[in-house]
Each structure stands twice: as structure tokens, then as C-alpha cells.
C-alpha positions in Angstrom: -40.7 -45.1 34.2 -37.6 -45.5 32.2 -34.9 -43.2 31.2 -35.0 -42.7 27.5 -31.6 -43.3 26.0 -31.9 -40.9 22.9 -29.6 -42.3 19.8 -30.6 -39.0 17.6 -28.8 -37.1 20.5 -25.6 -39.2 21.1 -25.5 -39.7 17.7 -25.7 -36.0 16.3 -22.6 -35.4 19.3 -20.7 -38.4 17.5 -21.0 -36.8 13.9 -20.0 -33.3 15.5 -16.4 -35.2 16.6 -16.1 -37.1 13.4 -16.8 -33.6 11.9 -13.8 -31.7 14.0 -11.5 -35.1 13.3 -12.0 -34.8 9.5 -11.3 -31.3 9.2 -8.0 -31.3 11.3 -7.1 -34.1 9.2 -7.6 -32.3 5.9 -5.9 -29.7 7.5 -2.6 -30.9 8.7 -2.3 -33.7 6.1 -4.6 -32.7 2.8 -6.6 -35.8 3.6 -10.7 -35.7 3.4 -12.2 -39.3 4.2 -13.9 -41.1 1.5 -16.8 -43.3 1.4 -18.1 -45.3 -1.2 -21.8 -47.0 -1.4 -22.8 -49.2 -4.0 -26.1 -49.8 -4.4 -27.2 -52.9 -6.6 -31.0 -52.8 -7.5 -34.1 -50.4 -6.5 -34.9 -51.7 -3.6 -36.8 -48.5 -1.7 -35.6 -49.2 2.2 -32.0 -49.6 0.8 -32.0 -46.1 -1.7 -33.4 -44.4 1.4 -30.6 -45.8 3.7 -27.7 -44.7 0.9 -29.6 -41.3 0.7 -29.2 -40.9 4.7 -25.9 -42.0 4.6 -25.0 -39.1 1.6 -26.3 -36.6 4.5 -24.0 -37.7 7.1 -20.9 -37.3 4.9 -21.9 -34.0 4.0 -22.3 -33.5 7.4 -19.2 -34.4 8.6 -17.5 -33.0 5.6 -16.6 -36.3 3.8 -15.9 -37.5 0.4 -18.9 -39.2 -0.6 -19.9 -41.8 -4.4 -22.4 -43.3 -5.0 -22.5 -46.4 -7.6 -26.0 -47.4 -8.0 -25.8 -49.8 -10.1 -29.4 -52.2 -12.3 -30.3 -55.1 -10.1 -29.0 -57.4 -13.3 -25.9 -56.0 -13.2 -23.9 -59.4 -13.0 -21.6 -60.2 -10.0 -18.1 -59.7 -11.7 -19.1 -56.2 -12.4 -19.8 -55.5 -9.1 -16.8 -57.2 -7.7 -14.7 -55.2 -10.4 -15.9 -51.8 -9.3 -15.1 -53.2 -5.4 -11.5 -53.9 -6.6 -11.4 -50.2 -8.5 -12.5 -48.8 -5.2 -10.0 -50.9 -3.6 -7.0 -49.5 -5.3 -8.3 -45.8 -4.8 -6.7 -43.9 -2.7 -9.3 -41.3 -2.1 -11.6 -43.7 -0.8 -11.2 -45.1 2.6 -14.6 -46.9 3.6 -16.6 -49.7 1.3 -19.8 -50.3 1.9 -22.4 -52.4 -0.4 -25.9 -51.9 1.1 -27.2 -55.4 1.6 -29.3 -57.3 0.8 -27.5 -58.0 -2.9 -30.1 -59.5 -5.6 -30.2 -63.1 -5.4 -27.8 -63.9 -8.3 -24.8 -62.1 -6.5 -22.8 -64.1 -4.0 -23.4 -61.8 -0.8 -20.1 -63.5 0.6 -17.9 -62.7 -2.3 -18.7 -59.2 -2.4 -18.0 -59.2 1.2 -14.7 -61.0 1.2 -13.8 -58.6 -1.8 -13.9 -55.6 0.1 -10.0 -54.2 1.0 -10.6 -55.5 5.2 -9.1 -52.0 5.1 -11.8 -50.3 3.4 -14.1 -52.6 5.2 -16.1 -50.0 7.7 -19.2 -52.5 7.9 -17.1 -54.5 9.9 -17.9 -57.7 8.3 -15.3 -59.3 6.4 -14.1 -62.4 8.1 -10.7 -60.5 8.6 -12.5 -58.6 10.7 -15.0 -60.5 12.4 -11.9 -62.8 13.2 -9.9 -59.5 14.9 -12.9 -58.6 16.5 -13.1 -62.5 17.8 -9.8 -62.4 19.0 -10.4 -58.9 20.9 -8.0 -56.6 18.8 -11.2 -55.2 16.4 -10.0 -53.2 13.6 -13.6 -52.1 12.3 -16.1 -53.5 14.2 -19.9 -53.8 13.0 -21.7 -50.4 13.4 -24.5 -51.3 15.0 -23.4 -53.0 18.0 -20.7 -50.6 18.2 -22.9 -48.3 18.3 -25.0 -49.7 21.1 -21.9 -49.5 23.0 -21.6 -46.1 22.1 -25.2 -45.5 23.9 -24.3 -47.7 27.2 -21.4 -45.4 28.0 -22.6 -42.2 27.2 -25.6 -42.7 29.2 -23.0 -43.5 32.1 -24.3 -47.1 32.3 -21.3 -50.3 34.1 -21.1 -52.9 31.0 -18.6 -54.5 33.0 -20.1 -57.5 35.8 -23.5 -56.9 34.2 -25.3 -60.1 32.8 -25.9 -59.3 29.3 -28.6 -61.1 27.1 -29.0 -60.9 23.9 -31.6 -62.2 22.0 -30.8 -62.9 18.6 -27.6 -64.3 16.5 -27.1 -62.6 13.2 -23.6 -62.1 12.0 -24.6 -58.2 11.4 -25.7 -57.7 14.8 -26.1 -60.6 17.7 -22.7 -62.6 17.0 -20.4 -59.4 17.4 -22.8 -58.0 20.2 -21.8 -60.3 22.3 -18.4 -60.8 21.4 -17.9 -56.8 22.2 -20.0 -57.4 25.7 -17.7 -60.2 26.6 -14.6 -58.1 25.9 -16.3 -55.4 28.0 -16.3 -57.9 30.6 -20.0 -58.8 30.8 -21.7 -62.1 31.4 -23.2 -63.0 28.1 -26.2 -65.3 27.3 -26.9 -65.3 23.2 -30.4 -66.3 22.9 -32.4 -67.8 19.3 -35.3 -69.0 17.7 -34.7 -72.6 19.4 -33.7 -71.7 23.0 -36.2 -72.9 25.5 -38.0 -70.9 27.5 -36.6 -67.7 26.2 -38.6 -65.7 29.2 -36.3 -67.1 32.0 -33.0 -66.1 30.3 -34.4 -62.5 29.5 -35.6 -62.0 32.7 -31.7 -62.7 34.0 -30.3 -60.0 32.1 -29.1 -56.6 33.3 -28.3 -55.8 30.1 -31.0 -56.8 27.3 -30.4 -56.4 23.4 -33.4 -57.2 21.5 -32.6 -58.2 17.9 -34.5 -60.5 17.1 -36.0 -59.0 14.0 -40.0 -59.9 15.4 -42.0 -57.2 16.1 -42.7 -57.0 19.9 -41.2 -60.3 21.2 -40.1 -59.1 24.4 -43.2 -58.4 26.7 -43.1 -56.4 30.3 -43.1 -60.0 31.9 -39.9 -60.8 30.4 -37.9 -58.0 31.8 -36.7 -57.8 35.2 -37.4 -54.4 37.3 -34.5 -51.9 36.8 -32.5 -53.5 33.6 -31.4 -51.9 30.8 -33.6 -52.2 27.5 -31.5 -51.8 23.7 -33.7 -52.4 21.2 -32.4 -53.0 17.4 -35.8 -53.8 16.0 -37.3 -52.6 12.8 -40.5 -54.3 11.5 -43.4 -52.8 9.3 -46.7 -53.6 11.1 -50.0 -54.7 9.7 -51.3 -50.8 10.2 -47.8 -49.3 8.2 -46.7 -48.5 11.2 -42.7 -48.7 12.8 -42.4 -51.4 15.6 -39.2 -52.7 17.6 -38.6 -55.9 18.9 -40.1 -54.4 22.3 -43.3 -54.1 23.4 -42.5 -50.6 24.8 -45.8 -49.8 26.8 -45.1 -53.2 28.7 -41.5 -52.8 29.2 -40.7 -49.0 29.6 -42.4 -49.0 33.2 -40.3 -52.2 34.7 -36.8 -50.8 33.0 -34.7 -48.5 34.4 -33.0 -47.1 30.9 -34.6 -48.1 27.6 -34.1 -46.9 23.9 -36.8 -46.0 21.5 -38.2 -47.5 18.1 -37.4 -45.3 15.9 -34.9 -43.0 17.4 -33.0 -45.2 19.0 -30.6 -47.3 17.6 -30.7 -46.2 14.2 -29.2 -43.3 14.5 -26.5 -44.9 15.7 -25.6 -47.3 13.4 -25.3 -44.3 10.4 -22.9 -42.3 13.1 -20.4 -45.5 13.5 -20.3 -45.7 10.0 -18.8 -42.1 9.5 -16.6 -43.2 12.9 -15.4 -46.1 11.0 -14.6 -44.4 8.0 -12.5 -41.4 9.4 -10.2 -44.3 11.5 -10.0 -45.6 8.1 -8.7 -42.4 6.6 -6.6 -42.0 9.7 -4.8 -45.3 9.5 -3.9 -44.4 6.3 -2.8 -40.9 6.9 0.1 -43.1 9.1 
């Protein structure tokens, strides 16, 4: 049976350093990190996610604001209040919870963001450092995924990675943050052939598919490592990853859990991001 790779652990021990960071900053320079959220619209998964993310920065002892903002507030507004935030000097991370309503340009307010201020690590300025392999803020959740491979002691480097699943939130800077690490990396979508024979390759495989259960035991090899990103609502109500975790669990040597897993994770390399930000500009 697997090792379970626990992300509520890891990423409680990640918010305890981001926690000691921040408060010798404010310390020896007066600085507290600032985050900002806005929120556009009532969606209910996204006002839970900016709640959560209030938590961690009291937590770790951060500035945090809110801006939760009517889902027909029109796009210059928004991109106004990201260029306010922009010129603030108390605030050192952006973040607008995606997804935006449909009459707001999701690219604009993305390009908006200060690359700076940008701790979701996706402005093109960004992804384009992160590309070139001198990342400035890099996407939380992969990051974060790399954050649970090497506290859990596990070689990235040599290992043939597979990851299933090309998002520009999640698969896309994956890979390019394996391939830095010096893995062997196979990016894998809903039109590649035979999608059992490249998972069954991998050492390392990252399910993010975004379908609930994709990857059955007879896709994984015996003794690889198991990262799945998946959150999908089942028929019952019930939480489901991309990995069909009864099947796999016994054939994989470490494996992470739905929920617990990378989750977790993703909220902690937001609070990491944010306190570099502050840092940089302490310099």
C-alpha cells in the first residue's frame, strides 16, 4: 500500500515558516505582507476559497482585503481597482479568484496585475520567466506539488514524469517546473492516443485532468508516485480526484489524497508567494 503524502501536514509546516519570515520582516524593516483578493460575483466555491485564504493570512500574520465586488460590476471597474492595488504600497500580492463573469475579459484582468504583485503566477511575464527557467512567481499549485515531492524525500531529477492534463493554471507550468528539475516529461490531453501506455511509463504521475477518476489501477505502474490535483463533485455530493484511489493506492509507492492533498498546498504557496513579494520589495 502506498505512502500517504499528507498536504494538510506539509502545508501547515510551510505557513509556520511563512509565519516566522513575516514577523522578522516586520520586525527589522516595519514591513507586514499584504494580500489583496477580489472577488467579482457570488459564486459559492469561490467565496469559500477567498474565506480560506482570509484564514491563512491571519495565520501567518498578514495584511489581508477583501473587494468583493456585484457580478455586474463592469470590467473597467475591476481593472481600476487592480491598478489602485497596483500603486499601493502596502499591498504586495494580487489575486482575482477566477473564474471572472462572462462579460469580463479574464486575460485583461490578468495582464493588469503589477507581474510584481502577481503571486498566482500567471501573467505572461511570468509564465514567460518561468518558461525561460528564471520564475519569479510561479503558479501555486504546481509549485506546491513540488513542495510535496521534496519534502517527502522523493528524486524529481532522472524520473519520467507524466502529466496528464494541459491547463495554463496547472499542466503547462507543471511540466515546465519538472523539466527544470531535470525530469523526463510526457504532457498528456484529451486527444493523445492511448493515454494508458504513457501513464503506465511515468515515475512520476500528476493527474489534472479535471475528470473524476480517470486514472484506474491498470494505468499505473507498480512503485510510482501518484499527485493528484483533481476536484470534481460526484453524482452522490460527494469529493472525487482525478484518481481512482482504491485501484491505484495498492500498485503506488507514494500517493496523495482527494481532499487533503493538494489543496492545501496550493493556499500555502500563495502566502509563500506573497511574503517573497513583500521581500523583494523590502530590497
Amino acid at each position: 500500500m502506498a505512502i500517504i503524502i499528507d498536504g494538510n501536514k506539509i502545508a501547515q509546516d510551510i505557513r509556520a515558516e511563512v509565519r516566522r519570515r513575516a514577523l522578522m520582516l516586520k520586525s527589522e524593516q516595519g514591513i507586514t505582507p499584504g494580500l489583496a483578493v477580489i472577488l467579482v460575483g457570488d459564486d459559492p466555491a469561490s467565496k469559500i476559497y477567498v474565506g480560506k485564504k482570509a484564514q491563512d493570512c491571519a495565520e501567518v500574520g498578514f495584511l489581508s482585503r477583501e473587494y468583493k465586488l456585484p457580478a455586474a460590476t463592469g470590467e473597467e471597474d475591476v481593472l481600476n481597482l487592480i491598478r489602485e492595488l497596483n500603486a499601493d504600497r502596502l499591498i504586495h500580492g494580487i489575486l482575482v479568484q477566477l473564474p471572472v463573469p462572462a462579460h469580463i475579459q479574464q486575460d485583461k484582468i490578468i495582464e493588469t496585475i503589477d507581474p510584481r504583485k502577481d503571486v498566482d503566477g500567471f501573467h505572461p511575464y511570468n509564465v514567460g520567466r518561468l518558461a525561460a527557467g528564471n520564475p519569479c512567481h510561479a503558479s501555486c499549485t504546481p509549485a506546491g506539488i513540488l513542495e510535496l515531492l521534496d519534502r517527502s524525500g522523493i528524486e524529481i531529477s532522472g524520473k519520467e514524469a507524466v502529466v496528464v492534463g494541459r491547463s495554463n493554471i496547472v499542466g503547462k507550468p507543471m511540466a515546465l517546473m519538472l523539466l527544470a528539475r531535470n525530469a523526463t516529461v510526457t504532457i498528456c490531453h484529451t486527444k493523445t492516443k492511448n493515454l494508458a501506455a504513457a501513464t503506465r511509463r511515468a515515475d512520476i504521475l500528476i493527474a489534472a485532468a479535471g475528470r473524476a477518476q480517470v486514472i484506474k489501477g491498470d494505468m499505473v505502474k507498480d512503485g510510482a508516485i501518484v499527485v493528484d490535483v483533481g476536484t470534481n463533485r460526484l453524482e452522490n455530493g460527494k469529493l472525487a480526484g482525478d484518481v481512482a484511489f482504491a485501484e491505484v493506492a495498492p500498485k503506488a509507492s507514494y500517493i496523495t489524497t482527494v481532499p487533503g492533498g493538494v489543496g492545501p498546498m496550493t493556499r500555502a504557496m500563495l502566502m509563500k508567494n506573497t511574503l517573497n513579494a513583500a521581500l523583494t520589495a523590502a530590497q
